[in-house]
N, CA, C and O atoms as a printed pandas DataFrame, in Angstrom:
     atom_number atom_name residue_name chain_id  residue_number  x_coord  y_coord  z_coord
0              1         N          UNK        A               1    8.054    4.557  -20.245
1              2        CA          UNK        A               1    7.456    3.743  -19.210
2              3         C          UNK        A               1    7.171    4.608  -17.979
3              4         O          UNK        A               1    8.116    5.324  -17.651
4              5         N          UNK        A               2    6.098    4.689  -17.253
5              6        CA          UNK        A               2    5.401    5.538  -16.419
6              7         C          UNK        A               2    6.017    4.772  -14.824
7              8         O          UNK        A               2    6.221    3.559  -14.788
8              9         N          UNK        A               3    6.190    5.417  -13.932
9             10        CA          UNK        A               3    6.793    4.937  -12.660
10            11         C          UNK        A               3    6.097    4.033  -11.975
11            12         O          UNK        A               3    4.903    4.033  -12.273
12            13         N          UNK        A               4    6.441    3.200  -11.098
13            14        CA          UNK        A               4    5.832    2.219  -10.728
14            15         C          UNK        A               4    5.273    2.699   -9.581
15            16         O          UNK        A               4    5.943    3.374   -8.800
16            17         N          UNK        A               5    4.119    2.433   -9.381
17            18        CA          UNK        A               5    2.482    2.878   -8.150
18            19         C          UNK        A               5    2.903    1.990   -7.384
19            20         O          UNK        A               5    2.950    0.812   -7.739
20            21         N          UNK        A               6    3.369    2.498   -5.927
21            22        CA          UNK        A               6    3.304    1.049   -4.745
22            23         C          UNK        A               6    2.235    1.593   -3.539
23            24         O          UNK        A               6    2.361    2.272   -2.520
24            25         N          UNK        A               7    1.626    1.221   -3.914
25            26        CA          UNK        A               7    0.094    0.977   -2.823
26            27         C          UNK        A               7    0.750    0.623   -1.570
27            28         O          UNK        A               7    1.392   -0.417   -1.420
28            29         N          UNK        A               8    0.531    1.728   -0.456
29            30        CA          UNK        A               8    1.769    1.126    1.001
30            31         C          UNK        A               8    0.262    0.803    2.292
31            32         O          UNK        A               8   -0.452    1.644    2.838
32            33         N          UNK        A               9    0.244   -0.207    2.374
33            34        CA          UNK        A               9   -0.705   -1.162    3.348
34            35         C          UNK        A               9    0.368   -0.580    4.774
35            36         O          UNK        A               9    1.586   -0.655    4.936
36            37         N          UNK        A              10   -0.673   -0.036    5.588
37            38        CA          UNK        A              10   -0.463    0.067    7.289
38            39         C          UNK        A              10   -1.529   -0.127    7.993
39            40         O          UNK        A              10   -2.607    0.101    7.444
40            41         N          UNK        A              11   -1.510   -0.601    9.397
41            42        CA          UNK        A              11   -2.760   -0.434   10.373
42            43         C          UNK        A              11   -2.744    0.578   10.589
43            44         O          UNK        A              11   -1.723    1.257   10.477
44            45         N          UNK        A              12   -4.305    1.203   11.121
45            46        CA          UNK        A              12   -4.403    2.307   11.663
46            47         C          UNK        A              12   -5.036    2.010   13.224
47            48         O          UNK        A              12   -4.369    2.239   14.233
48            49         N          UNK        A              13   -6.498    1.438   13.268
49            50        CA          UNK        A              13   -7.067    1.160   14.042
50            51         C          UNK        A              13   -7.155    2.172   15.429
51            52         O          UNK        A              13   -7.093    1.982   16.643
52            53         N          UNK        A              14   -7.367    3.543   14.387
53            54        CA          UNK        A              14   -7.783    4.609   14.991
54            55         C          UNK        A              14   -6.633    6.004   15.213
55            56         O          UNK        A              14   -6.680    7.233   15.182
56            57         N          UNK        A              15   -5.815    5.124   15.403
57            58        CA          UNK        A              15   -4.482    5.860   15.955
58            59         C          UNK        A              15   -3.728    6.654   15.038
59            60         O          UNK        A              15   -3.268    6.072   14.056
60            61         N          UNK        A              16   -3.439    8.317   15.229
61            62        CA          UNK        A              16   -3.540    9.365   13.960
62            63         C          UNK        A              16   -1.992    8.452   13.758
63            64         O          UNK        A              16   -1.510    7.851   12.798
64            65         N          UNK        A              17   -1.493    8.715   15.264
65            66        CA          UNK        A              17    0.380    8.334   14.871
66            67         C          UNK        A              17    0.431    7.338   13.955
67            68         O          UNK        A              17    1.502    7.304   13.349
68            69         N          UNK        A              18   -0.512    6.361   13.591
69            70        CA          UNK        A              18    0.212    5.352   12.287
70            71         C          UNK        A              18    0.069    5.896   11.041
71            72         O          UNK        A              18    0.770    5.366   10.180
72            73         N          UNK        A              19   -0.817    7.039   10.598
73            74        CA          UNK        A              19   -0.710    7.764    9.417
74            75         C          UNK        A              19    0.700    8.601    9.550
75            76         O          UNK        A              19    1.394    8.619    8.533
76            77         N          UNK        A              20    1.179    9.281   10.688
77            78        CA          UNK        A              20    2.340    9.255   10.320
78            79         C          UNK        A              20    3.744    8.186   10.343
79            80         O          UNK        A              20    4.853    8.284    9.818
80            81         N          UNK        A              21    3.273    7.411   10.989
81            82        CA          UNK        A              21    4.136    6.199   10.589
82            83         C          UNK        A              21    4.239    5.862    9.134
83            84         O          UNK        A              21    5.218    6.080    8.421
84            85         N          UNK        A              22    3.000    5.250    8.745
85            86        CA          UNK        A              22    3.108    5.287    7.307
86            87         C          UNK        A              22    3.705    5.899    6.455
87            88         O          UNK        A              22    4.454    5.410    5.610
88            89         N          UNK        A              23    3.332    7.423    6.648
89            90        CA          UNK        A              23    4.333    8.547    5.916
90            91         C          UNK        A              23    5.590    8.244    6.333
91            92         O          UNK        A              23    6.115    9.121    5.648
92            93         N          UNK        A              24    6.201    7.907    6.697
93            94        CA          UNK        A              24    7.552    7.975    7.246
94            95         C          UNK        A              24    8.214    7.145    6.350
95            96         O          UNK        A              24    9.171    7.530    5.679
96            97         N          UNK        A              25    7.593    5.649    6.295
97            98        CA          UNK        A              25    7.967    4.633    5.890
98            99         C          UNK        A              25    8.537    5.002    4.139
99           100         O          UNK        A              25    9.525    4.813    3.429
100          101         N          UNK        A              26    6.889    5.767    4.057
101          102        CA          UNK        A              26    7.046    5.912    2.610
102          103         C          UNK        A              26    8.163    6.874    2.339
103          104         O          UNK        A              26    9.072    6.543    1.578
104          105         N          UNK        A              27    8.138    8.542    3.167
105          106        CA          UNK        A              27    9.316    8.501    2.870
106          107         C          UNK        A              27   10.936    8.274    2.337
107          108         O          UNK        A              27   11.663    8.549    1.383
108          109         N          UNK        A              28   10.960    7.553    3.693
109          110        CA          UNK        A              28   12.599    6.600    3.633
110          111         C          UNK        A              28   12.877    6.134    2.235
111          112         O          UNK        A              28   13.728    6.589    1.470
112          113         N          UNK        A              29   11.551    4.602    1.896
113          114        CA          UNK        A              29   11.952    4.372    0.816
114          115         C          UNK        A              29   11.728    5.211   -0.623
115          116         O          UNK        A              29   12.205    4.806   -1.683
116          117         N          UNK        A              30   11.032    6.285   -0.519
117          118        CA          UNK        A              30   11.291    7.462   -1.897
118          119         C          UNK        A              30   12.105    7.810   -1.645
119          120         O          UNK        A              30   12.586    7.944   -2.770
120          121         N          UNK        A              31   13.158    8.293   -0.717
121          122        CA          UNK        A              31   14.192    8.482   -0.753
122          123         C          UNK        A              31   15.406    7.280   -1.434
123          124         O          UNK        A              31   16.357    7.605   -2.144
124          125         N          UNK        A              32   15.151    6.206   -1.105
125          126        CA          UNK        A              32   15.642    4.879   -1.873
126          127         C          UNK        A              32   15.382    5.050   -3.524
127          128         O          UNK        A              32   16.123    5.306   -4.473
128          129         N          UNK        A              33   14.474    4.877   -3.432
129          130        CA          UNK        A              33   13.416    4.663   -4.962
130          131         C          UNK        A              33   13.272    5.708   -5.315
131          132         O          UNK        A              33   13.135    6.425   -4.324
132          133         N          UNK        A              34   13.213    6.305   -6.281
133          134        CA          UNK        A              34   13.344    8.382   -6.037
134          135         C          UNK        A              34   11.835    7.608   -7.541
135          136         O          UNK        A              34   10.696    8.054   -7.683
136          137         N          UNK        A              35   12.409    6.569   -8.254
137          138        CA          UNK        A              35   11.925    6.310   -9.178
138          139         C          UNK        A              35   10.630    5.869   -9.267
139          140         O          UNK        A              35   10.024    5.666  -10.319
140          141         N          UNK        A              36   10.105    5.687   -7.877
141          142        CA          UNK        A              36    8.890    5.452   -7.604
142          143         C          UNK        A              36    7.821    5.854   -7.148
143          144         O          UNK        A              36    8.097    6.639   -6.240
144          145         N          UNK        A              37    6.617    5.747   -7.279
145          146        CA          UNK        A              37    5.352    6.693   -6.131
146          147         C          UNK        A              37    4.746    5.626   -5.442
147          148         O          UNK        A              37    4.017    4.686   -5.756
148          149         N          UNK        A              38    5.445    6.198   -4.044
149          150        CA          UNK        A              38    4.387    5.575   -3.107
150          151         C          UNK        A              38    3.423    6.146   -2.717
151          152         O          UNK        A              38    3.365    7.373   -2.638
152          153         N          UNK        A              39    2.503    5.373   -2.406
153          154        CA          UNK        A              39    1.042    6.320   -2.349
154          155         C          UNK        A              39    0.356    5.398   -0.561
155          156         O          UNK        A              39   -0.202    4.302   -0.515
156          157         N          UNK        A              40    0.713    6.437    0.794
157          158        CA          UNK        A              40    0.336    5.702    1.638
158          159         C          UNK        A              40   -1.363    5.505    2.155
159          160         O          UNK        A              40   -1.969    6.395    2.751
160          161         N          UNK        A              41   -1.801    4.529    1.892
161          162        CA          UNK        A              41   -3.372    4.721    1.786
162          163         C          UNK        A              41   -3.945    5.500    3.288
163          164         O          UNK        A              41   -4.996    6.138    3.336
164          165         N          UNK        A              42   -3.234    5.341    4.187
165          166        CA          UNK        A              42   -4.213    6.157    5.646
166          167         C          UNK        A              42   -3.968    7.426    5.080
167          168         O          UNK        A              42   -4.629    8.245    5.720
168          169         N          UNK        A              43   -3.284    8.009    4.118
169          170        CA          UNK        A              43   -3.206    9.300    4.052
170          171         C          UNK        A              43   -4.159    9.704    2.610
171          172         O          UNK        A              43   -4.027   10.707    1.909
172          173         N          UNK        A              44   -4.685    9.098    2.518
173          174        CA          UNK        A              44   -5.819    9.333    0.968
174          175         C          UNK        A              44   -6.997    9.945    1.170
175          176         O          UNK        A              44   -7.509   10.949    0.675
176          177         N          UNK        A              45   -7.450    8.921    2.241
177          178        CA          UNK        A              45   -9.193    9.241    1.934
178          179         C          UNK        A              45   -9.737   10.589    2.648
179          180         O          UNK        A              45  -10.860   11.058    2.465
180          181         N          UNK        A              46   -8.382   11.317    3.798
181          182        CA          UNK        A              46   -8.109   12.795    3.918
182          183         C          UNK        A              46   -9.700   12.639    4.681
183          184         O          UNK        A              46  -10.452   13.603    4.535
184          185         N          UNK        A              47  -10.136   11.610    5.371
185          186        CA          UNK        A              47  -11.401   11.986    6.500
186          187         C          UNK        A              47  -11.048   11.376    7.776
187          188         O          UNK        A              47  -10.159   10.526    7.822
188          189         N          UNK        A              48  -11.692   11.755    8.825
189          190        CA          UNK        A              48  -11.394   11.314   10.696
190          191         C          UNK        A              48  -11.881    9.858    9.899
191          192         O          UNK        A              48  -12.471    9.636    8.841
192          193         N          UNK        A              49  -11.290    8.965   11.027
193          194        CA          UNK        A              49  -12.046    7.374   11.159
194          195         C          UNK        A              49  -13.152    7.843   11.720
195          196         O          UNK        A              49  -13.437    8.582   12.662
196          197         N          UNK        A              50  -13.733    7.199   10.866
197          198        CA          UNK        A              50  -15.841    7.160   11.532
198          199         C          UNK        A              50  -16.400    5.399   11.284
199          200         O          UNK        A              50  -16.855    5.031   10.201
200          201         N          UNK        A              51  -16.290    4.672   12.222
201          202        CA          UNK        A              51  -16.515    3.294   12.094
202          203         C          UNK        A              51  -17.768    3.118   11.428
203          204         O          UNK        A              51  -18.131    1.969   11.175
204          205         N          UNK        A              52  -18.612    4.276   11.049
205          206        CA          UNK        A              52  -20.205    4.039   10.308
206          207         C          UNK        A              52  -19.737    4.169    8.948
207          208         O          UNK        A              52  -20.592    3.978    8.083
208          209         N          UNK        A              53  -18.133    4.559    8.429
209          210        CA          UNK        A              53  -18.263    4.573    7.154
210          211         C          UNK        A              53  -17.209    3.800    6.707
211          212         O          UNK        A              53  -17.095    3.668    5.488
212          213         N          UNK        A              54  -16.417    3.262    7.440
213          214        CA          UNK        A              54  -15.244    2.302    7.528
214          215         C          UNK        A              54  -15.394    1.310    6.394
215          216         O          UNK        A              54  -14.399    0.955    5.762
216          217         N          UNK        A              55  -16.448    0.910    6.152
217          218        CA          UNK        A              55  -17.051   -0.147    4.408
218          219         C          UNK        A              55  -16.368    0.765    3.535
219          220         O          UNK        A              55  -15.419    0.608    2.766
220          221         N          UNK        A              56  -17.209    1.939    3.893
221          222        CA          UNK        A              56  -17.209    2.697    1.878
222          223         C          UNK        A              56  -16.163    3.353    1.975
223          224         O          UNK        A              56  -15.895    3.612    0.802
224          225         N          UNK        A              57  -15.190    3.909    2.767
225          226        CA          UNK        A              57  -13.861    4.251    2.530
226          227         C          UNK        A              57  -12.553    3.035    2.434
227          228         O          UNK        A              57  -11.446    3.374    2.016
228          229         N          UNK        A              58  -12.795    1.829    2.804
229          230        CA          UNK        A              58  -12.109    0.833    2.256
230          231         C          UNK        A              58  -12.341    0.452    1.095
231          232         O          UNK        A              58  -11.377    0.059    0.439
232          233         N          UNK        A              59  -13.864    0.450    0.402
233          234        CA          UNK        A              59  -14.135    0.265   -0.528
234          235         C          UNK        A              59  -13.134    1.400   -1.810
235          236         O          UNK        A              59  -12.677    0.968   -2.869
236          237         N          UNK        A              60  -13.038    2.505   -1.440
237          238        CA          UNK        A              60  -12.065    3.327   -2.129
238          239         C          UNK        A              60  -11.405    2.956   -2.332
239          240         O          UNK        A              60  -11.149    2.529   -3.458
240          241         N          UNK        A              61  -10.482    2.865   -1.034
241          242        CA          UNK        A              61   -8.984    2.356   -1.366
242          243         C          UNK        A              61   -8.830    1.257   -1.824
243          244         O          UNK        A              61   -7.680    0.972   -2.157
244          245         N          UNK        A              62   -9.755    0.379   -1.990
245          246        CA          UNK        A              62   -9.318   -0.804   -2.784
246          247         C          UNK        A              62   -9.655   -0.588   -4.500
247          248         O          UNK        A              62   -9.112   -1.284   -5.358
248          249         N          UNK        A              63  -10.673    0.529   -4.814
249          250        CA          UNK        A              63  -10.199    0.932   -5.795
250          251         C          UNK        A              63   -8.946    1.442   -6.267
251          252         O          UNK        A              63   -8.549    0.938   -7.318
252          253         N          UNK        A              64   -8.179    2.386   -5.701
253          254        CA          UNK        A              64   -6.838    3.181   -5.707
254          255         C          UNK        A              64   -6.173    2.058   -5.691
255          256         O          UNK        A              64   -5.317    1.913   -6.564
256          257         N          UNK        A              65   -6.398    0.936   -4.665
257          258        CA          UNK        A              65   -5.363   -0.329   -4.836
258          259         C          UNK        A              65   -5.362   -1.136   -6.164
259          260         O          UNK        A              65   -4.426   -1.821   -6.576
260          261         N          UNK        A              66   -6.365   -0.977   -6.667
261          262        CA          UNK        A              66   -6.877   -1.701   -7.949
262          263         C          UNK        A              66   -6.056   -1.100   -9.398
263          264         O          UNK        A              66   -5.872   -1.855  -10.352
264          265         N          UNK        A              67   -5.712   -0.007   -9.410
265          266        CA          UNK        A              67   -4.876    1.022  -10.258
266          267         C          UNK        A              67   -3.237    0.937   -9.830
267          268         O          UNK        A              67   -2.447    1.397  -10.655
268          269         N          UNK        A              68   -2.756    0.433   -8.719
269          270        CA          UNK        A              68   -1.106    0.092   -8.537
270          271         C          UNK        A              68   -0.511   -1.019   -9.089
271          272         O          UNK        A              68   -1.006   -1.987   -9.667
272          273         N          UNK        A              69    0.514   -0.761   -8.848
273          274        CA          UNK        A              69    1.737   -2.299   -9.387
274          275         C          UNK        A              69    1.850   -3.053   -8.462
275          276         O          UNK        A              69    1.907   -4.283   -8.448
276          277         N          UNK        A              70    1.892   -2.170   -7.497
277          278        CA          UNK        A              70    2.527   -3.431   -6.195
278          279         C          UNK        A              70    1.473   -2.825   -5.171
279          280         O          UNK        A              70    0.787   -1.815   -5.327
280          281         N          UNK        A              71    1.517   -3.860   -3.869
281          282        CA          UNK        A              71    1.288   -3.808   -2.984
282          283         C          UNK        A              71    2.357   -4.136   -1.734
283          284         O          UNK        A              71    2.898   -5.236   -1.620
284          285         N          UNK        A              72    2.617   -2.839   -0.665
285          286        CA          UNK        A              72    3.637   -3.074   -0.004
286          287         C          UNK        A              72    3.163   -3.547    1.713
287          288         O          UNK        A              72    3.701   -2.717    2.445
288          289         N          UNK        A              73    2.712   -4.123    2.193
289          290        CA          UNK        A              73    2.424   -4.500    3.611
290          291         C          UNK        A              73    3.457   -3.859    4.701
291          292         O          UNK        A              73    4.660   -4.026    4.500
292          293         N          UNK        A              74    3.106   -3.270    5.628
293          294        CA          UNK        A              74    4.088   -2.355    6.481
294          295         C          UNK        A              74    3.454   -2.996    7.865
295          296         O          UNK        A              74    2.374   -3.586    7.838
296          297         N          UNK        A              75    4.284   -2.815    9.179
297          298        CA          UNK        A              75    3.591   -2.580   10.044
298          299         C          UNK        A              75    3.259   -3.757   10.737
299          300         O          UNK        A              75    3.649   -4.714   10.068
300          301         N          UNK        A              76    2.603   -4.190   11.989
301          302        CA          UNK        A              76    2.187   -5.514   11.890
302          303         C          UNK        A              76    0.808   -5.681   11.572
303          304         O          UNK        A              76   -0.027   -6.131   12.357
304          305         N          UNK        A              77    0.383   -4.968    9.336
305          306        CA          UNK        A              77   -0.291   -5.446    9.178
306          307         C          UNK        A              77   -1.514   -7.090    9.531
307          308         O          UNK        A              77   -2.743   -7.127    9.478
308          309         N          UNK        A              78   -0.452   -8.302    9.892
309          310        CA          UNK        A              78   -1.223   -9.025    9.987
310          311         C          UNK        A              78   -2.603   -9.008   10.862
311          312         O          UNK        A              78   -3.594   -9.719   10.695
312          313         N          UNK        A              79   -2.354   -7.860   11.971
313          314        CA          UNK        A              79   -3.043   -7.813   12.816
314          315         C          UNK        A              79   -4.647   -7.369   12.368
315          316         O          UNK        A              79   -5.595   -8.132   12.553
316          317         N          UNK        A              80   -4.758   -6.303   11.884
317          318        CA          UNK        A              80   -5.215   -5.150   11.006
318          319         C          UNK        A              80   -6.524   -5.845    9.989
319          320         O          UNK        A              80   -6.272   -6.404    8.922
320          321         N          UNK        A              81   -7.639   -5.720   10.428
321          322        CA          UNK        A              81   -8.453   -6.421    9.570
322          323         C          UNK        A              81   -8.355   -5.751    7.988
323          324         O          UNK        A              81   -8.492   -6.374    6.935
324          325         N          UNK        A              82   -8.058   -4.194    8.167
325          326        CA          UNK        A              82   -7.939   -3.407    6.779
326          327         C          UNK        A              82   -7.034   -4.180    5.842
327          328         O          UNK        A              82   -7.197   -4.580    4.689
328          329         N          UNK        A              83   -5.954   -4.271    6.766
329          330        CA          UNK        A              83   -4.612   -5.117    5.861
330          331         C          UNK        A              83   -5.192   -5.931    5.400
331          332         O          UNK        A              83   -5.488   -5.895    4.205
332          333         N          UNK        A              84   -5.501   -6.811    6.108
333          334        CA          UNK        A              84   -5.849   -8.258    5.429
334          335         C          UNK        A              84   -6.485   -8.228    4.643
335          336         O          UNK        A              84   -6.174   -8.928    3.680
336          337         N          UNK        A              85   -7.862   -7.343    4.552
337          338        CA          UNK        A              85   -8.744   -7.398    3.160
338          339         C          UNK        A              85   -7.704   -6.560    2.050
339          340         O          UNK        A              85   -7.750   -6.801    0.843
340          341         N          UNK        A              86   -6.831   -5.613    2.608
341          342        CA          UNK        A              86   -5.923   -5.134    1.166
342          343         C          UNK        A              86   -5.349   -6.270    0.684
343          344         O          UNK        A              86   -5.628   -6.508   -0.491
344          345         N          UNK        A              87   -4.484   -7.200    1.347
345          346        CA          UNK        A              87   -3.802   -8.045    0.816
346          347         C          UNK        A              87   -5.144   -8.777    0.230
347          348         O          UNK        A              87   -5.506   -8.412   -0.888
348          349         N          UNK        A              88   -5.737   -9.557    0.750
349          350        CA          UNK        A              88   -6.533  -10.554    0.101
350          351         C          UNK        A              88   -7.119   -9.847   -1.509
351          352         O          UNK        A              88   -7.315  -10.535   -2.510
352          353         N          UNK        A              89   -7.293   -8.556   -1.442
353          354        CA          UNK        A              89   -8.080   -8.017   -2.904
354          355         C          UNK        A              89   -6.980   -8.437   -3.536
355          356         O          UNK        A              89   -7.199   -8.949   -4.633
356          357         N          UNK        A              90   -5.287   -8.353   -3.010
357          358        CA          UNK        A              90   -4.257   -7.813   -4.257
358          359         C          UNK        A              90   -3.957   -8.955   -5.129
359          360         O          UNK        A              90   -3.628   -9.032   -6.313
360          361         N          UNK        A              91   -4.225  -10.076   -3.929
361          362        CA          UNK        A              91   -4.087  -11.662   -3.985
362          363         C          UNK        A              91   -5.052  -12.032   -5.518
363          364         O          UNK        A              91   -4.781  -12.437   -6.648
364          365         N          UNK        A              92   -5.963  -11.728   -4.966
365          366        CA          UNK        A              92   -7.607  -12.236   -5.878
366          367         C          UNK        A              92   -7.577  -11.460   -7.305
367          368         O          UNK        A              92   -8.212  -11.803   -8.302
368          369         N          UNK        A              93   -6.294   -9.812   -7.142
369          370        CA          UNK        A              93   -6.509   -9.399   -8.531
370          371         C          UNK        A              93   -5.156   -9.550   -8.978
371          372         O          UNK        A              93   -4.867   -9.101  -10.087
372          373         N          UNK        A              94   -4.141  -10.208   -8.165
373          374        CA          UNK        A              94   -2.848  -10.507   -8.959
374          375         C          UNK        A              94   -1.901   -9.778   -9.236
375          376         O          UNK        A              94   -1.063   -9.775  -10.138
376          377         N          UNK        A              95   -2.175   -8.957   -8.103
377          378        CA          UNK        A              95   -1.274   -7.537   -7.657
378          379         C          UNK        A              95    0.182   -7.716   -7.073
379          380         O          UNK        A              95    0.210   -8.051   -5.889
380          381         N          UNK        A              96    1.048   -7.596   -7.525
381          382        CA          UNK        A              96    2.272   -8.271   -6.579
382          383         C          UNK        A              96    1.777   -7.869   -4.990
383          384         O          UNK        A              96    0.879   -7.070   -4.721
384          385         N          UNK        A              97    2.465   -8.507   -4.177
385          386        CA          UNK        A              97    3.008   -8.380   -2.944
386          387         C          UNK        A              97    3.996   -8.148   -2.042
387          388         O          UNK        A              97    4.512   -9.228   -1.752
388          389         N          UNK        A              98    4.663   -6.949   -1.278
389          390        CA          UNK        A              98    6.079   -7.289   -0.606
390          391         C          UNK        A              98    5.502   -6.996    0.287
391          392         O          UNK        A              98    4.700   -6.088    0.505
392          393         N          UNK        A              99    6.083   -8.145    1.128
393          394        CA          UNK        A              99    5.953   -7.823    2.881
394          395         C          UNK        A              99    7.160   -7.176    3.532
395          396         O          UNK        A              99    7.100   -6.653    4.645
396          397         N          UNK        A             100    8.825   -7.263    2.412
397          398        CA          UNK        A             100   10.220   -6.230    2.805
398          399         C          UNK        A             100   10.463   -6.221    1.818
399          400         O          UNK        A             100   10.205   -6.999    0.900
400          401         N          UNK        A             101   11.263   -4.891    1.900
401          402        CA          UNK        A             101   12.147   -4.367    1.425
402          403         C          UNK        A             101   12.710   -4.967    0.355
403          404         O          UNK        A             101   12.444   -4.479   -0.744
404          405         N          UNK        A             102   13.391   -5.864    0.402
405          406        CA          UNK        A             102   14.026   -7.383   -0.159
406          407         C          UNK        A             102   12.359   -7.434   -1.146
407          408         O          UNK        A             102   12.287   -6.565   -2.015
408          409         N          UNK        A             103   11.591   -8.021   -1.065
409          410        CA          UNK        A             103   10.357   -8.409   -1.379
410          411         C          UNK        A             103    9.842   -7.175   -3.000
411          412         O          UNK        A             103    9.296   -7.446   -4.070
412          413         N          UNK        A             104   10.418   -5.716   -2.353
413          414        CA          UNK        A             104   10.147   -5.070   -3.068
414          415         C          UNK        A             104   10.461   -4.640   -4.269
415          416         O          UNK        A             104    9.873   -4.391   -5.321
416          417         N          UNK        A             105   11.982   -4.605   -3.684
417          418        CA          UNK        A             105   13.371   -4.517   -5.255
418          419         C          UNK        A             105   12.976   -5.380   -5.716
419          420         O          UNK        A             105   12.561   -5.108   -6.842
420          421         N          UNK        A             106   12.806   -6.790   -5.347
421          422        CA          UNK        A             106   12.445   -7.752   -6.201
422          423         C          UNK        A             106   11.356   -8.016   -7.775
423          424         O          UNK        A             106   11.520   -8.529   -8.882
424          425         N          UNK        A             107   10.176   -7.282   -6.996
425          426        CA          UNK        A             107    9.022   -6.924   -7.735
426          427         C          UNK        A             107    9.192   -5.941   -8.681
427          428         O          UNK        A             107    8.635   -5.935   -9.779
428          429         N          UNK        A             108   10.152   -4.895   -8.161
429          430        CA          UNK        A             108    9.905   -3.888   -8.892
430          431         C          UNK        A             108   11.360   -4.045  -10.187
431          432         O          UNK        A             108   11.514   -3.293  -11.149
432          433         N          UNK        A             109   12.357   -5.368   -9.770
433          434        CA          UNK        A             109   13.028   -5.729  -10.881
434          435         C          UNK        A             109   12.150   -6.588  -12.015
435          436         O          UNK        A             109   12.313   -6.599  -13.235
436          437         N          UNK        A             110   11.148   -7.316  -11.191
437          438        CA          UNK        A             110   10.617   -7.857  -12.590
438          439         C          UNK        A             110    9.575   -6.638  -13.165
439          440         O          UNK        A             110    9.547   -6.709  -14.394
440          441         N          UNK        A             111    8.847   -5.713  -12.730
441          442        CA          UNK        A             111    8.357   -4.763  -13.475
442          443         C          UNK        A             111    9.400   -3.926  -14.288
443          444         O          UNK        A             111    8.792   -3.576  -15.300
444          445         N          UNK        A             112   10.380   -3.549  -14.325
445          446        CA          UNK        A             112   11.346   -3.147  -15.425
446          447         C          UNK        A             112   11.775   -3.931  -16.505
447          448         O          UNK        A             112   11.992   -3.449  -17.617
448          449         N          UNK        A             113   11.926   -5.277  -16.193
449          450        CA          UNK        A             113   11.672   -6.081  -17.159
450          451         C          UNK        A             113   10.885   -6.167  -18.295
451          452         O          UNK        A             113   11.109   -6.557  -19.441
452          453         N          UNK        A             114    9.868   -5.695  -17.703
453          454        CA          UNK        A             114    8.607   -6.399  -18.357
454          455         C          UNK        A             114    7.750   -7.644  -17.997
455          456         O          UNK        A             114    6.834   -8.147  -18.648
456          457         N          UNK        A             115    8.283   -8.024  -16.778
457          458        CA          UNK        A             115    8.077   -9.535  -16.448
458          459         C          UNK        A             115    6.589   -9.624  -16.155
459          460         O          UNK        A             115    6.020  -10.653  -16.520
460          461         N          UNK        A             116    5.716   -8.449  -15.395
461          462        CA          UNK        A             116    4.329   -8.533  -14.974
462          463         C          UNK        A             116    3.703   -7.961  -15.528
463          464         O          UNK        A             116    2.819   -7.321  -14.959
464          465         N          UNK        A             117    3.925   -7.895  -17.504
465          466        CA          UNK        A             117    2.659   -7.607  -17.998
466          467         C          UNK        A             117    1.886   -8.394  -18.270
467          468         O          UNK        A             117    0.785   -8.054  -18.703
């Protein structure tokens, strides 16, 4: 069985410091989860924010989101129009969701199971 992909949802809304926030986050919990890959999306698409291309690089990552197990919400995503369309794709393709920690073990006990094939 191949490790479980957690797609880690943060705002950015320009600001470099939340890509390293993000990293951080993800961090901590690989340090928790050694068993897992988190994959923090502000750190993917590896280009400056350019609001003329802000479509087609979300459009990416919601591919990359489209290929994970989970989806992890960090941050005060709610704010974050990015978030919200991540969550809403994960919603529409039936992607788990954790908004904590708690939220996450959870998910990732029923994926050892077998529970979310």
């Amino acid at each position: 069985m191949r490790p479980p992909i957690i797609y880690v949802s943060h705002p950015f809304g320009g600001d470099a410091a939340n890509v390293t926030r993000a990293r951080e986050i993800c961090k901590s919990y690989a340090r928790q989860l050694p068993e897992a890959l988190f994959v923090p999306a502000l750190s993917v698409t590896c280009r400056p924010y350019d609001p003329d291309h802000y479509g087609r690089d979300l459009q990416l990552l919601l591919e990359l989101e489209s290929r994970c197990d989970v989806v992890f919400m960090t941050g005060d995503w709610e704010s974050s129009l990015g978030c919200q369309t991540e969550y809403d794709f994960a919603t529409r393709q039936g992607i788990p969701i954790a908004e904590t920690y708690a939220d996450l073990l959870a998910i990732l006990t029923s994926v050892e199971k077998g529970e979310l094939d």
